[in-house]
LOKOL-574713 format. One record per residue: z, x negated, y negated of N, C-alpha, C, O in turn; residue number from 1; residue in one letter; chain. Coordinates in Angstrom, 3 decimals. Layout:
<rs>
Z  X  Y  Z  X  Y  Z  X  Y  Z  X  Y  NUM  A  A
...
</rs>
This chain:
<rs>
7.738  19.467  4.560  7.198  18.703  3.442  6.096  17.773  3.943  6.412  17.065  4.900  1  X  A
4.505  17.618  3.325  3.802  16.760  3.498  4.274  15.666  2.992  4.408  15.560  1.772  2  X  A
4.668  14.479  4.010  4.905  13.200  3.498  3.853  12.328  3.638  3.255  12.305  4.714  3  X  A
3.403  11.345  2.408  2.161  10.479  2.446  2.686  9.613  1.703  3.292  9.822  0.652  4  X  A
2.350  7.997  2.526  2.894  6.806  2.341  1.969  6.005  2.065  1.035  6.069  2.864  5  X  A
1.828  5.120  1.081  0.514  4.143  0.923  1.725  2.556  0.825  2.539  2.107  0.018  6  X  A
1.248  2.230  2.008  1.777  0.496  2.067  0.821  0.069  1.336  -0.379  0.342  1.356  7  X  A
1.655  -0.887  0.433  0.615  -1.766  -0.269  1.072  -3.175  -0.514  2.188  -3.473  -0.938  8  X  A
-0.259  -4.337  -0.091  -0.381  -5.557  -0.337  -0.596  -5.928  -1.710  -1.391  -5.125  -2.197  9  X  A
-0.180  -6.923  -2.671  -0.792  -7.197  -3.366  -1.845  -8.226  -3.601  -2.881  -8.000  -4.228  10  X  A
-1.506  -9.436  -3.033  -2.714  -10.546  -3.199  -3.919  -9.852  -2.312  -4.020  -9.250  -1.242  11  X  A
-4.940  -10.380  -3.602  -6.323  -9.273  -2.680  -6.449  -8.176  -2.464  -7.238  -7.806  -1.594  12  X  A
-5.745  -7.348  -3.154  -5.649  -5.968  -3.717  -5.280  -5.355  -4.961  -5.924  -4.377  -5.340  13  X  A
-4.284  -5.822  -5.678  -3.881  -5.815  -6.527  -4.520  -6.639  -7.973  -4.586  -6.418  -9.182  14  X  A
-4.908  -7.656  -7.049  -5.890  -8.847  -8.090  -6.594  -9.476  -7.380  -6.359  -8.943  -6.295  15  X  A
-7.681  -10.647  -7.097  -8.320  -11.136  -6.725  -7.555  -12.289  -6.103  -6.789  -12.916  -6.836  16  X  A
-7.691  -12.668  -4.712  -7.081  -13.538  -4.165  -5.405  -13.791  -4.639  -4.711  -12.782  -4.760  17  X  A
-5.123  -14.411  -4.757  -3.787  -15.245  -4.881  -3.786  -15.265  -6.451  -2.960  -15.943  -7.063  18  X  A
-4.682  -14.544  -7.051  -4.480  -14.549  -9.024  -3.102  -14.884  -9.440  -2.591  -15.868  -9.976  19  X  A
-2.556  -13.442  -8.906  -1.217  -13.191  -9.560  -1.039  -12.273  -10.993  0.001  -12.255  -11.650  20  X  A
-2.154  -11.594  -11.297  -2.457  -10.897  -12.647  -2.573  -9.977  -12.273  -2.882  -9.298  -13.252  21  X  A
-2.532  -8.997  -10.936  -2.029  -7.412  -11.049  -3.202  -6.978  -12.068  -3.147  -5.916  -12.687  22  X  A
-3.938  -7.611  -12.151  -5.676  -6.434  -13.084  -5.614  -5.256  -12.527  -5.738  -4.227  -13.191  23  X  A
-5.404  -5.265  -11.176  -6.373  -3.342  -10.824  -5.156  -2.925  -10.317  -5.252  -2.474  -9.176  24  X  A
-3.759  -2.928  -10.906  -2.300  -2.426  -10.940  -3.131  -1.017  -11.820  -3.230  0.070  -11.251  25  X  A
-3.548  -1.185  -12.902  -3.699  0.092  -13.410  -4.993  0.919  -12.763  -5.158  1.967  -13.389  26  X  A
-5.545  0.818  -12.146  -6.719  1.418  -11.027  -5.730  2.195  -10.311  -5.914  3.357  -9.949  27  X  A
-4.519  1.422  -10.087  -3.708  2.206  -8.592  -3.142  3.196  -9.013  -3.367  4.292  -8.499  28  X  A
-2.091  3.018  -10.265  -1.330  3.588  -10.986  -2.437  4.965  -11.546  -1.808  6.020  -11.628  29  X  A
-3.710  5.071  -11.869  -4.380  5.943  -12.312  -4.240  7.127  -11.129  -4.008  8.336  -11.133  30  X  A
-4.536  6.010  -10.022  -4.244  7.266  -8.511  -3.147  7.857  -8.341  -3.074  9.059  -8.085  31  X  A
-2.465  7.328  -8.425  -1.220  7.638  -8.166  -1.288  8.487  -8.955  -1.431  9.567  -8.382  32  X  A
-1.251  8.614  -10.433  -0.883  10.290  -10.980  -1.681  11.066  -10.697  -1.140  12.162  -10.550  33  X  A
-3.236  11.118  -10.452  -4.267  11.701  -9.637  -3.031  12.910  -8.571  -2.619  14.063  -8.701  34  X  A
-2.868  11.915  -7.686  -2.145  12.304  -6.437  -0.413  11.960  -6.240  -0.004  10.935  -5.695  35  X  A
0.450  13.010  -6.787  1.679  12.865  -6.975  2.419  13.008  -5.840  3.645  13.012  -5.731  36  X  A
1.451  13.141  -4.877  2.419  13.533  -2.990  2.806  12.271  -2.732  3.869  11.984  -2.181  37  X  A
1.878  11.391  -3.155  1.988  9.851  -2.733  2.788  9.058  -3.270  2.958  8.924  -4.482  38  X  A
3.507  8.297  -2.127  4.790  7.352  -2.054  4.148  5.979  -1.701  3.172  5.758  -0.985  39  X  A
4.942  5.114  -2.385  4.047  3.622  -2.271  5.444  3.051  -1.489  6.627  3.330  -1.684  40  X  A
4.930  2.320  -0.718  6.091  1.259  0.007  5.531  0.135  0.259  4.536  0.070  0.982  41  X  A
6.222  -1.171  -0.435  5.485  -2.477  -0.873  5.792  -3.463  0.393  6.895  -3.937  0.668  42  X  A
4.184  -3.730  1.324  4.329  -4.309  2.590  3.589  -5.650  2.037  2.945  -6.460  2.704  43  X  A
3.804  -5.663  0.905  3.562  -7.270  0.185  3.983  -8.063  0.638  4.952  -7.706  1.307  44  X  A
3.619  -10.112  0.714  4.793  -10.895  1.058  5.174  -11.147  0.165  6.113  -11.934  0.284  45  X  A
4.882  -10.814  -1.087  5.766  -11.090  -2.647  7.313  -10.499  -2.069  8.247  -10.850  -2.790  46  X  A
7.599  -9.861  -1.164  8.889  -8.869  -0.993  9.758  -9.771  -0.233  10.911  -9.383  -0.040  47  X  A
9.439  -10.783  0.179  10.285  -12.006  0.586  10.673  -12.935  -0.458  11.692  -13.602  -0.279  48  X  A
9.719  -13.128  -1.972  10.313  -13.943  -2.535  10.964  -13.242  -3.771  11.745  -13.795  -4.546  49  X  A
10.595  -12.133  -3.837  11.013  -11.044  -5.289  11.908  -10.019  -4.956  12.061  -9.784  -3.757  50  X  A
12.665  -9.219  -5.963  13.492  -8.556  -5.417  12.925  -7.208  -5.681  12.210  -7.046  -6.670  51  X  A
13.216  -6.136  -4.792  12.706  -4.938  -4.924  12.729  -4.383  -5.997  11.763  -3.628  -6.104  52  X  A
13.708  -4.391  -7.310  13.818  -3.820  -8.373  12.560  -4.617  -9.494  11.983  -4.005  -10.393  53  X  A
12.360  -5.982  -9.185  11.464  -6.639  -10.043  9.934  -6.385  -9.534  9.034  -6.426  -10.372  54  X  A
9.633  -6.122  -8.154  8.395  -5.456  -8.075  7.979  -4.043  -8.629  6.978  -3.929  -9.337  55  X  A
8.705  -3.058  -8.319  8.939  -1.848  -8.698  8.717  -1.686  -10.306  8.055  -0.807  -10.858  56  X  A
9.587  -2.981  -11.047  8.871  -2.848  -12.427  7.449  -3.198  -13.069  7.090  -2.839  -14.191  57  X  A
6.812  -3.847  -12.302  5.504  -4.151  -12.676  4.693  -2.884  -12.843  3.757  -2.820  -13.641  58  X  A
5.222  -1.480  -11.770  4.618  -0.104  -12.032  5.050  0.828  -13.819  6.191  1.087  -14.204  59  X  A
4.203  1.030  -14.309  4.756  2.179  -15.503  6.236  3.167  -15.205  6.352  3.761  -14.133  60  X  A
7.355  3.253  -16.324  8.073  4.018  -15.776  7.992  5.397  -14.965  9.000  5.825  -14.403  61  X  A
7.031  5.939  -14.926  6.949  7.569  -14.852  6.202  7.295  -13.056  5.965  8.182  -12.237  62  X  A
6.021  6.068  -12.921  6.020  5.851  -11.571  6.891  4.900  -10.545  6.628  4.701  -9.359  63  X  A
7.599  4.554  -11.029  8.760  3.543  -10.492  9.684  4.405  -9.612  10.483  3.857  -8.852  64  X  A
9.596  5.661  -9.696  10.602  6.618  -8.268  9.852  6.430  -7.497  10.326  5.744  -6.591  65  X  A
8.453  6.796  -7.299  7.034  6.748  -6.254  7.403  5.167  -5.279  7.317  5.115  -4.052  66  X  A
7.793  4.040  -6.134  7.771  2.942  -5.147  9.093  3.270  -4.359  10.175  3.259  -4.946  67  X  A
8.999  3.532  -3.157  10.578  3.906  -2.722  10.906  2.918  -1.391  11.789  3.299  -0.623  68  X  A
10.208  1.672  -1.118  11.179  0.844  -0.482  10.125  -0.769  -0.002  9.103  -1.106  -0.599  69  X  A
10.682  -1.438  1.060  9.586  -2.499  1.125  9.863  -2.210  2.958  10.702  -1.683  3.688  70  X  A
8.488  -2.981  3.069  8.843  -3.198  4.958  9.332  -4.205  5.231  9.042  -5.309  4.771  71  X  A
10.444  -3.844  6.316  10.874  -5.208  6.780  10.498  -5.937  7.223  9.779  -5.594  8.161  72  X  A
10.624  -7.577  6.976  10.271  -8.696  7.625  10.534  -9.216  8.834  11.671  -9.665  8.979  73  X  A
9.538  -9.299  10.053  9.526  -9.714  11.077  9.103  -10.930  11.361  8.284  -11.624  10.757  74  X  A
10.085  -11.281  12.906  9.469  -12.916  12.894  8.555  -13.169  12.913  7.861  -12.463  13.644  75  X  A
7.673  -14.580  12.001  6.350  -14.918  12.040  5.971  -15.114  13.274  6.821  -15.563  14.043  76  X  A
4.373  -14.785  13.875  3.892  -14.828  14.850  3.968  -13.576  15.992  3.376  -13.632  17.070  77  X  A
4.868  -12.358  15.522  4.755  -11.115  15.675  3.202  -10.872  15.544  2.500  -11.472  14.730  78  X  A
2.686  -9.802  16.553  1.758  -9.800  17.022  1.155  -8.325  16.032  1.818  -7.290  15.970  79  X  A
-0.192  -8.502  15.322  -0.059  -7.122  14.155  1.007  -7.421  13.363  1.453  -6.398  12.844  80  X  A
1.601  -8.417  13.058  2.666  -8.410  12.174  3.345  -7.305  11.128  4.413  -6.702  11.232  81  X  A
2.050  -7.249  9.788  2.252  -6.105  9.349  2.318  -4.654  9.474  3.110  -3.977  8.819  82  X  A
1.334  -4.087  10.469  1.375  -2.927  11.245  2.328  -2.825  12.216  2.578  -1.743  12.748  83  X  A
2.997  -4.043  12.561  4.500  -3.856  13.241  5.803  -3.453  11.760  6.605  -2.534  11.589  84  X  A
5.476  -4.525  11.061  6.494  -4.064  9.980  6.581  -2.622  9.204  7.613  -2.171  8.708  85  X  A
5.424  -2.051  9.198  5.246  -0.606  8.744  5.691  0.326  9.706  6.102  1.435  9.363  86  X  A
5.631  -0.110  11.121  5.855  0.270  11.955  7.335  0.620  12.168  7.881  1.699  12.399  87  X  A
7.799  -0.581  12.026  9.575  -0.228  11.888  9.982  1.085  10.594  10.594  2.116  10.875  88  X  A
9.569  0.796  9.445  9.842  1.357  8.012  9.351  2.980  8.110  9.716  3.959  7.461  89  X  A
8.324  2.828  9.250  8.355  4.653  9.121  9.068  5.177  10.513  8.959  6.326  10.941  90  X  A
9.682  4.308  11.025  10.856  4.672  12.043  12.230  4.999  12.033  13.111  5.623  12.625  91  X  A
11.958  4.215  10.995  13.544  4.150  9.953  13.654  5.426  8.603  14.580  6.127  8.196  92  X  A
12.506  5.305  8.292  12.770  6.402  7.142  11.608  7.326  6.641  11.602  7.761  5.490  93  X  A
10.348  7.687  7.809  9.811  8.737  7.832  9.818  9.704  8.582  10.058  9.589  9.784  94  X  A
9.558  10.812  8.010  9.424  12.150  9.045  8.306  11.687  9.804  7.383  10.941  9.476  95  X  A
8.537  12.213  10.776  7.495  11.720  12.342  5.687  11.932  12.466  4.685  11.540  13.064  96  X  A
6.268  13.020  11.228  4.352  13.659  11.182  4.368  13.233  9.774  4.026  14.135  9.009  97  X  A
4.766  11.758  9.036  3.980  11.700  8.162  2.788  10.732  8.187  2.554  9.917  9.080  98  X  A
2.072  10.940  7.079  0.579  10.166  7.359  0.806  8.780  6.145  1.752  8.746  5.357  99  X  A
-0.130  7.864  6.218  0.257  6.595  5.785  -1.136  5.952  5.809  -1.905  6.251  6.722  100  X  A
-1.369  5.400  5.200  -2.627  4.262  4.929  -2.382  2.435  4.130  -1.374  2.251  3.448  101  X  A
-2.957  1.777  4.249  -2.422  0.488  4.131  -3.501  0.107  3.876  -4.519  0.159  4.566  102  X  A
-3.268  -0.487  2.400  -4.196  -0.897  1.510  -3.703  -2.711  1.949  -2.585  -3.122  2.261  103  X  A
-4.756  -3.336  1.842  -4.483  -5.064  2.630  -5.836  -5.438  2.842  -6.683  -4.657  3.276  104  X  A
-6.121  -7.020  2.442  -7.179  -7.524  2.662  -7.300  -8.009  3.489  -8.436  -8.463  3.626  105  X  A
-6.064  -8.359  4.909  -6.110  -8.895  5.727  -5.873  -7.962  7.120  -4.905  -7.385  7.616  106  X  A
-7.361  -8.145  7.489  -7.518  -7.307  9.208  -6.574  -7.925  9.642  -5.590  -7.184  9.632  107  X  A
-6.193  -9.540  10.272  -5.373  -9.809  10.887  -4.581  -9.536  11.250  -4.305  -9.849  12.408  108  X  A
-3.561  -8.635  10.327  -2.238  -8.189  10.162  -1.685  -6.849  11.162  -0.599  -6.360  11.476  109  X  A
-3.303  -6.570  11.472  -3.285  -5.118  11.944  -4.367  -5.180  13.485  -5.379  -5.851  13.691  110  X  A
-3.729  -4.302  14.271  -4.584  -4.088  15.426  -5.902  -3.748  15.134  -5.899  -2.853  14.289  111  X  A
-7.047  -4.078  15.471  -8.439  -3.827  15.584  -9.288  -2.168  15.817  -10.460  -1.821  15.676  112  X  A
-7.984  -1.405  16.248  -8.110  0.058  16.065  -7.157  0.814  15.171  -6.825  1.994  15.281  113  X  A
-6.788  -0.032  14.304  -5.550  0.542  13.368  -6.584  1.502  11.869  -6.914  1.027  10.782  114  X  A
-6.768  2.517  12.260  -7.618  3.845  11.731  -6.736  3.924  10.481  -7.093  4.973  9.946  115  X  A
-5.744  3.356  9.711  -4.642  3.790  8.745  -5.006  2.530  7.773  -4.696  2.567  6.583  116  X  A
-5.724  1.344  8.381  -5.650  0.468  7.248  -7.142  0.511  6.539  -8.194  0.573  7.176  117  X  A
-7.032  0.463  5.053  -7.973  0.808  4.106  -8.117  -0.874  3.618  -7.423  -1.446  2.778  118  X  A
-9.343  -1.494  4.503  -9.546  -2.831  3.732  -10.242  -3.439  2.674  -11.465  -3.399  2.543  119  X  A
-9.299  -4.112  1.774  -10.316  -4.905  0.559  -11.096  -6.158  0.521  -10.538  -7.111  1.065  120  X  A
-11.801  -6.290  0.207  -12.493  -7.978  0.188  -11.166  -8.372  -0.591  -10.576  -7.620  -1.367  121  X  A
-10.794  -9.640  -0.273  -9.848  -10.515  -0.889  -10.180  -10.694  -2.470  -9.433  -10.406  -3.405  122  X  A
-11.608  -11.292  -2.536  -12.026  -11.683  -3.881  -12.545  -10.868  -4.667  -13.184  -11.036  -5.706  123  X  A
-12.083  -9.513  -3.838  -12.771  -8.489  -5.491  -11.351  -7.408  -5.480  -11.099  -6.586  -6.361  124  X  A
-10.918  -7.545  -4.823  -9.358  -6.881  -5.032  -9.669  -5.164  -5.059  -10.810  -4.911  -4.671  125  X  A
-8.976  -4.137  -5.389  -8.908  -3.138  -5.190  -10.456  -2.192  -5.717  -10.695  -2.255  -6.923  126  X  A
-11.139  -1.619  -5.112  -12.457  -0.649  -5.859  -12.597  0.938  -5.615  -11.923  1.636  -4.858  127  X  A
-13.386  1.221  -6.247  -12.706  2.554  -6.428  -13.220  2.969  -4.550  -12.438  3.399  -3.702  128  X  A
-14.164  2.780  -4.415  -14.622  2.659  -2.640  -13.681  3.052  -1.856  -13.805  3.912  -0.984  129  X  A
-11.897  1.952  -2.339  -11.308  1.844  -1.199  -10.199  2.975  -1.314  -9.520  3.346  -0.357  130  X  A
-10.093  3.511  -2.696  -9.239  4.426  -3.308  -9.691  6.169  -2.696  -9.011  7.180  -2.520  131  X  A
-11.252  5.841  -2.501  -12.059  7.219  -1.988  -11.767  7.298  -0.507  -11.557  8.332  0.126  132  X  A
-11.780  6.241  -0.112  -11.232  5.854  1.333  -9.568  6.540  1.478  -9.462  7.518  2.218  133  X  A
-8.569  6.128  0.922  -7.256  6.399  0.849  -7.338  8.009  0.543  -6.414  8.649  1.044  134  X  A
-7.966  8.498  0.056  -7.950  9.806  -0.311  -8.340  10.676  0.772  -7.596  11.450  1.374  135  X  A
-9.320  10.521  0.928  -9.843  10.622  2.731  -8.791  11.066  3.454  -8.290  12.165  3.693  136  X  A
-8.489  9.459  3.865  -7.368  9.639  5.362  -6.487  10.065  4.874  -5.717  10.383  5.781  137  X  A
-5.866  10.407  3.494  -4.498  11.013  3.475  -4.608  12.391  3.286  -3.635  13.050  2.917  138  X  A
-5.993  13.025  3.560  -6.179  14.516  3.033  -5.881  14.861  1.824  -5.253  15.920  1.825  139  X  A
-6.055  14.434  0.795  -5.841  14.367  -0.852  -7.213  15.122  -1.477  -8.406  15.047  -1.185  140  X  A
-6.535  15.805  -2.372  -7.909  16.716  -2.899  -8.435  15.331  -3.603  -7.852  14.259  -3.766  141  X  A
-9.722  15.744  -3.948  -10.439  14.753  -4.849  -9.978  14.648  -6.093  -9.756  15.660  -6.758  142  X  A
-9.740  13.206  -6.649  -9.386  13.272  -8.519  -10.376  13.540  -8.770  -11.315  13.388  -7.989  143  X  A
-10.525  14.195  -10.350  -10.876  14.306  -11.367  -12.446  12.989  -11.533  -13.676  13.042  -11.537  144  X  A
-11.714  12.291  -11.608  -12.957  10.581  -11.744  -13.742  10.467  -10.440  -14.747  9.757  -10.479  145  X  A
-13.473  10.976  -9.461  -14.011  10.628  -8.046  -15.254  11.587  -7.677  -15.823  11.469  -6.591  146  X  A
</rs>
C-alpha cells in the first residue's frame, strides 16, 4: 500500500499567524478530496491544549477518518523538535517506505536539510504554491484546479 502522510501545523497555515479562524481549512480540505491517498496527522501545538476528537472536528465529516492521529510531544528544547516529533509518529505507526510532507511556517522546527517540509509565510497562511509543492513531493497526480 502507498502510504502518504501530510503533518499539519495550524497557526500560519491554516490561517494567518495566531488568527485562530481556520480560513484556508477549506483550501486543504479541497485537496484532500483532490487526493484521497492522503492521511493528515495533526503536528499542531493546538494538540497540547485540544483534544484529538475536537480538532478532527473542525474537518467536514467525509474527511474526519483522513485525520488519523497527532505527534507526540517532546521535551521543549529538543533539537528539530517537530521533525523529531514526526519522527517518533512514523516509527510508531508507519510503514517504513511511507512518504510524508509537513506543511509549517516554522523552519526552526526542522533540520535545514529536511526535503519533507513544505513552508508557509506565517502571515499569508496556506497558498495554492504550497499545495503544488505537497503534490510534488508526495507523487500525487495533479488536481483538476492545479
Amino acid at each position: 500500500m502507498d502510504c502518504k502522510f501530510l503533518f499539519l501545523d495550524y497557526d500560519g497555515v491554516l490561517h494567518p499567524g495566531l488568527a485562530g479562524t481556520m480560513v484556508y481549512l477549506p483550501r486543504l480540505q479541497a485537496f484532500l478530496k483532490e487526493h484521497p491517498s492522503v492521511q493528515v496527522v495533526l503536528s499542531t501545538s493546538w494538540r497540547l491544549t485540544h483534544s484529538f476528537e475536537s480538532l478532527r472536528y473542525a474537518f467536514e465529516p467525509a474527511l474526519r477518518n483522513r485525520v488519523v492521529g497527532t505527534t507526540p510531544a517532546l521535551p521543549e528544547g529538543t533539537r528539530a523538535q517537530r521533525f523529531a516529533e514526526i519522527g517518533v509518529w512514523l516509527a510508531r505507526y508507519a510503514p517504513v517506505d511511507a512518504k510524508w510532507v509537513a506543511l509549517d511556517d516554522d523552519a526552526t522546527l526542522f533540520p535545514p536539510w529536511c526535503e519533507e517540509l513544505v513552508l508557509c509565510e506565517s502571515v499569508r497562511g496556506l497558498r495554492p504554491a504550497q499545495l503544488q509543492e505537497v503534490t510534488r513531493k508526495l507523487d500525487l497526480p495533479q488536481a483538476r484546479g492545479q
